[in-house]
C-alpha positions as CSV (number, residue, x, y, z in Angstrom):
1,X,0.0,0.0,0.0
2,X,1.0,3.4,-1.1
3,X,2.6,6.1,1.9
4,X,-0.7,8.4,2.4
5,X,0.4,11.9,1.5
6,X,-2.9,13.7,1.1
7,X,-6.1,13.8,2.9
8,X,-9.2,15.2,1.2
9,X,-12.0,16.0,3.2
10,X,-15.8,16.6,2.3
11,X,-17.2,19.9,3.6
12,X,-20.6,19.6,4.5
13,X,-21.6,17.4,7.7
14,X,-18.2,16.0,7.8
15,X,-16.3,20.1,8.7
16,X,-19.2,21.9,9.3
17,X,-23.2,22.0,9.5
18,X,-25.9,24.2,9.7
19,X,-26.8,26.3,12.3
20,X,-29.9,28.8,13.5
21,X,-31.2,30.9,11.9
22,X,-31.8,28.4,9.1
23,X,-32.3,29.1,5.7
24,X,-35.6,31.0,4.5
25,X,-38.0,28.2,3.4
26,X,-39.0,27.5,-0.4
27,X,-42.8,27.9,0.7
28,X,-42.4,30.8,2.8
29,X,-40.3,32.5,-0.7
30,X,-43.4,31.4,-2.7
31,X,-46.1,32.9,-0.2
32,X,-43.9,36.4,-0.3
33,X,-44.4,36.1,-3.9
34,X,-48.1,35.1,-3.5
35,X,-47.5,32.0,-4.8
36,X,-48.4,29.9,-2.3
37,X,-50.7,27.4,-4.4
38,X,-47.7,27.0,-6.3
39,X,-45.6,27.0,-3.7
40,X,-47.7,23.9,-2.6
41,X,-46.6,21.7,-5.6
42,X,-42.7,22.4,-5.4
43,X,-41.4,19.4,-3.4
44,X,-38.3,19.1,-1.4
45,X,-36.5,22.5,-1.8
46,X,-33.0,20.8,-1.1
47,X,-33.8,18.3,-4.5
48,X,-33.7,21.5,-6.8
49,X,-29.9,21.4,-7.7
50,X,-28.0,19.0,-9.9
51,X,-28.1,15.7,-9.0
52,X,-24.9,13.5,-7.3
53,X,-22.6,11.8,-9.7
54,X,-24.2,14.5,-12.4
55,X,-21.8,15.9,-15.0
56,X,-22.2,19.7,-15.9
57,X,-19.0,21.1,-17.5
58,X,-20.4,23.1,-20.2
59,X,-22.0,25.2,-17.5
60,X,-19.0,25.4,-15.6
61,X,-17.3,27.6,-17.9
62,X,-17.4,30.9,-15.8
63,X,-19.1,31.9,-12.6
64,X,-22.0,33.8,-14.6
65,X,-22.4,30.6,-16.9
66,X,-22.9,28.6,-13.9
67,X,-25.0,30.9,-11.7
68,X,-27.2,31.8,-15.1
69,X,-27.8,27.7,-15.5
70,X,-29.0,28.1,-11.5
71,X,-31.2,30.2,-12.1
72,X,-32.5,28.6,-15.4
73,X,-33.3,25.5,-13.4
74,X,-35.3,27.2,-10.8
75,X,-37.0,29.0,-13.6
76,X,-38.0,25.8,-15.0
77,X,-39.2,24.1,-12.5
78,X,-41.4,27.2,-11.2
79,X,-43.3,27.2,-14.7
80,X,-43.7,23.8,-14.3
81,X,-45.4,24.3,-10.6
82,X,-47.9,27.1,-12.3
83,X,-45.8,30.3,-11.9
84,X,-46.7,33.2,-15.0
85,X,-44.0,33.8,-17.1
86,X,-43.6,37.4,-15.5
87,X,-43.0,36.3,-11.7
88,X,-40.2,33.5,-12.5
89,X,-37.1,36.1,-13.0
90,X,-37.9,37.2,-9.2
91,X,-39.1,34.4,-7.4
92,X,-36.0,32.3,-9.0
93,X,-33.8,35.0,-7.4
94,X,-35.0,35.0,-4.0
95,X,-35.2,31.1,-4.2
96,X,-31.4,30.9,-5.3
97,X,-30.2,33.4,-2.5
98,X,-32.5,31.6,0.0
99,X,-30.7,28.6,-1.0
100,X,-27.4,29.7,-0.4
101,X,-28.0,31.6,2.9
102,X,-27.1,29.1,5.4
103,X,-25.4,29.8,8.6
104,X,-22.7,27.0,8.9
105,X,-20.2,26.2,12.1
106,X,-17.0,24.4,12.0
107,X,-17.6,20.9,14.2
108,X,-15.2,20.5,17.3
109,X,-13.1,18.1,16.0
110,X,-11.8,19.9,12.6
111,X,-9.3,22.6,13.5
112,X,-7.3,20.8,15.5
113,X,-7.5,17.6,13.0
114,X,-6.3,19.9,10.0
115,X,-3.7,21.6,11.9
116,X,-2.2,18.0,13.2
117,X,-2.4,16.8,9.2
118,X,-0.3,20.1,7.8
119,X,2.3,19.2,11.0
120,X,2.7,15.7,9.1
121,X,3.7,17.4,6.3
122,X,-0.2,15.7,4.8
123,X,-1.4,17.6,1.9
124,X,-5.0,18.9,3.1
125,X,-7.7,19.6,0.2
126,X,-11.4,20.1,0.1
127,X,-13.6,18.3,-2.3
128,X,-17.8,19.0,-1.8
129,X,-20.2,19.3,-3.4
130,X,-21.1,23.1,-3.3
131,X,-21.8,26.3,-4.9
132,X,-18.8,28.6,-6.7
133,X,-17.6,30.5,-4.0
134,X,-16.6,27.3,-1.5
135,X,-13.5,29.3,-0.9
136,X,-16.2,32.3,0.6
137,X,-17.9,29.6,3.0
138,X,-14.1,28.4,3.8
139,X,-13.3,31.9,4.8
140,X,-17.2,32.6,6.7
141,X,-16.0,29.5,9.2
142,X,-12.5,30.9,9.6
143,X,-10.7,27.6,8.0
144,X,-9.0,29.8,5.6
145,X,-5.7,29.1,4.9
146,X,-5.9,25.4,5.9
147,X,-6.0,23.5,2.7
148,X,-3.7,23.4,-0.1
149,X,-6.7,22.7,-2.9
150,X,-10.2,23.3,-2.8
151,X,-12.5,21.8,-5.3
152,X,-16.1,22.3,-5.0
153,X,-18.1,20.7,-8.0
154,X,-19.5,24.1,-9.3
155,X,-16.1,24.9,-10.9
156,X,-15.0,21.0,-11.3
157,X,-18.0,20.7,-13.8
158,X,-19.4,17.2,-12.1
159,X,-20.8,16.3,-8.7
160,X,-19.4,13.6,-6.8
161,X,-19.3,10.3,-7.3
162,X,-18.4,11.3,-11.1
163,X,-14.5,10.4,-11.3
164,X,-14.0,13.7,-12.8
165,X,-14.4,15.9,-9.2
166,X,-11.8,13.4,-7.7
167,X,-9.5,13.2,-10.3
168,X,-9.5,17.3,-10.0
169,X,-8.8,16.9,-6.9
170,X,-6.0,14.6,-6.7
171,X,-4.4,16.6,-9.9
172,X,-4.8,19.8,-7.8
173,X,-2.6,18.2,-5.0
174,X,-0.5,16.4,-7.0
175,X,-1.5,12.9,-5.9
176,X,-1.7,9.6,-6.9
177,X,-5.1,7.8,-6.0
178,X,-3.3,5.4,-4.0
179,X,-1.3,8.2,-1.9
180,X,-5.0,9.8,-0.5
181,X,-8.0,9.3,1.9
182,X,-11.1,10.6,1.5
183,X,-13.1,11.7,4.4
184,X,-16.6,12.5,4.5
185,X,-20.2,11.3,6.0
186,X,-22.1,10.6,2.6
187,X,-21.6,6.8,1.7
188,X,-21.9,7.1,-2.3
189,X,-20.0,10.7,-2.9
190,X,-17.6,9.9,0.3
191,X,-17.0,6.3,-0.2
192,X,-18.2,4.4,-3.2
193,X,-17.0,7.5,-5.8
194,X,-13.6,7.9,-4.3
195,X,-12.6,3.6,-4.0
196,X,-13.6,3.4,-7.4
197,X,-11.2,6.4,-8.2
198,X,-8.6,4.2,-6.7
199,X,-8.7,6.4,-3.4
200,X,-8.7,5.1,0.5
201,X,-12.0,6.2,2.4
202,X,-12.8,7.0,5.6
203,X,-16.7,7.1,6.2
204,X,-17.4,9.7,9.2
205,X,-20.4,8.6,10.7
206,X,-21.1,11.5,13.3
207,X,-23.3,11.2,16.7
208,X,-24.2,14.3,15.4
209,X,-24.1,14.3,11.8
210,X,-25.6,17.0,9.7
211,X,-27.8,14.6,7.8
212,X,-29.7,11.4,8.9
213,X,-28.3,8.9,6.3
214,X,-30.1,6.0,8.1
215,X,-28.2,2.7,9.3
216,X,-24.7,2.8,7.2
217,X,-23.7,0.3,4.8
218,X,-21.5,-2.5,5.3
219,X,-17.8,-1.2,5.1
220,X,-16.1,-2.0,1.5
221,X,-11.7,-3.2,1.3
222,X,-10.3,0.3,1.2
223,X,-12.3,2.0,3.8
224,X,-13.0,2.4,7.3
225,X,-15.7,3.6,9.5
226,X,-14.8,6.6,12.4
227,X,-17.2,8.9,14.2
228,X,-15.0,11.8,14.8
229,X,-12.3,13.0,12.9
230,X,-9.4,12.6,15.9
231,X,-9.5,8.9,14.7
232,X,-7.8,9.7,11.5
233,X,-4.1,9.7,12.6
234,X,-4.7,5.6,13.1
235,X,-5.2,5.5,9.4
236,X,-2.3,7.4,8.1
């Protein structure tokens, strides 16, 4: 087995999560519209952006590119729900910034984690699945300056598990597959996706986790199972 030389962690419920106030509500965006019949027939407001393992590069080209194909989505789903053709260029604004304005804290565990990796001489990256600016939500925690690479999927131009967020990734850091673990809480975009990129995995299963995944799978050859991030220096 390959020296480990890099750890790359997920962002979301494995560094930090979501904390009051939380995010405005889809429905409560549709009734300040007066949409609320509408409203009624949207769904799950978190099931609105692309899906995991989707590839998007053409609309990855620039930040405008990608935050105009945002918008288009939103826009398209709203006719679908009912909305006239006038309301959808401002309800699919103040649905997109509602999206996006979360309130996150860093877990306990992560400063001192990163801080002990960067001591080992580890290369520390981010790879999530997020909006552009992942390097503003890095700096809104106060993590900046703690990772050599970050990769967030709205610039890579796929969503993990596609192999093409990983390898980006791994080429940012200058790694082998062989040489990193992955850390993170989801078991198909933290697990599965990066062993089948050739990766290690570790699958943080928090007390606390961020989201409720249900009972987790059984563990794969190539990863391990921890439920806070201190445990990682046993797998380096």
């Amino acid at each position: 087995m390959a020296r480990t030389r890099g750890v790359i962690f997920d962002f979301y419920g494995t560094l930090v999560r979501m904390v009051a106030p939380l995010p405005p509500s889809h429905a409560s965006v549709f009734d300040r519209h007066g949409l609320g019949v509408q409203g009624a027939r949207w769904g799950d407001q978190w099931s609105v952006g692309p899906a995991d393992g989707e590839e998007h590069t053409a609309h990855s080209a620039s930040e405008q590119a990608y935050h105009t194909w945002e918008l288009d989505r939103l826009k398209t789903r709203a006719r679908g729900c009912g909305v006239p053709a006038e309301q959808l260029e401002g309800l699919a604004a103040d649905l997109d910034a509602a999206t996006k304005d979360m309130r996150l804290a860093v877990y306990e565990d992560v400063r001192a984690t990163l801080a002990d990796l960067r001591r080992r001489g580890q290369t520390v990256a981010l790879c999530s699945n997020w909006f552009w600016d992942l390097e503003g939500a890095v700096a809104a925690v106060g993590l900046t300056g703690l990772f050599d690479v970050v990769v967030t999927s709205a610039q890579a131009g796929a969503r993990k598990p596609h192999p093409l967020i990983y390898r980006t990734a791994l080429e940012g850091c200058g790694l082998r597959a062989e040489e990193a673990l992955f850390v993170g809480d989801a078991w198909g975009p933290d697990v599965e996706g990066p062993l089948a990129a050739g990766m290690r995995a570790a699958h943080l299963c928090r007390p606390d986790g961020a989201v409720d995944f249900g009972e987790a799978p059984p563990l794969r050859d190539g990863a391990a199972r921890i439920t806070s991030l201190r445990a990682l220096t046993a797998l380096l």
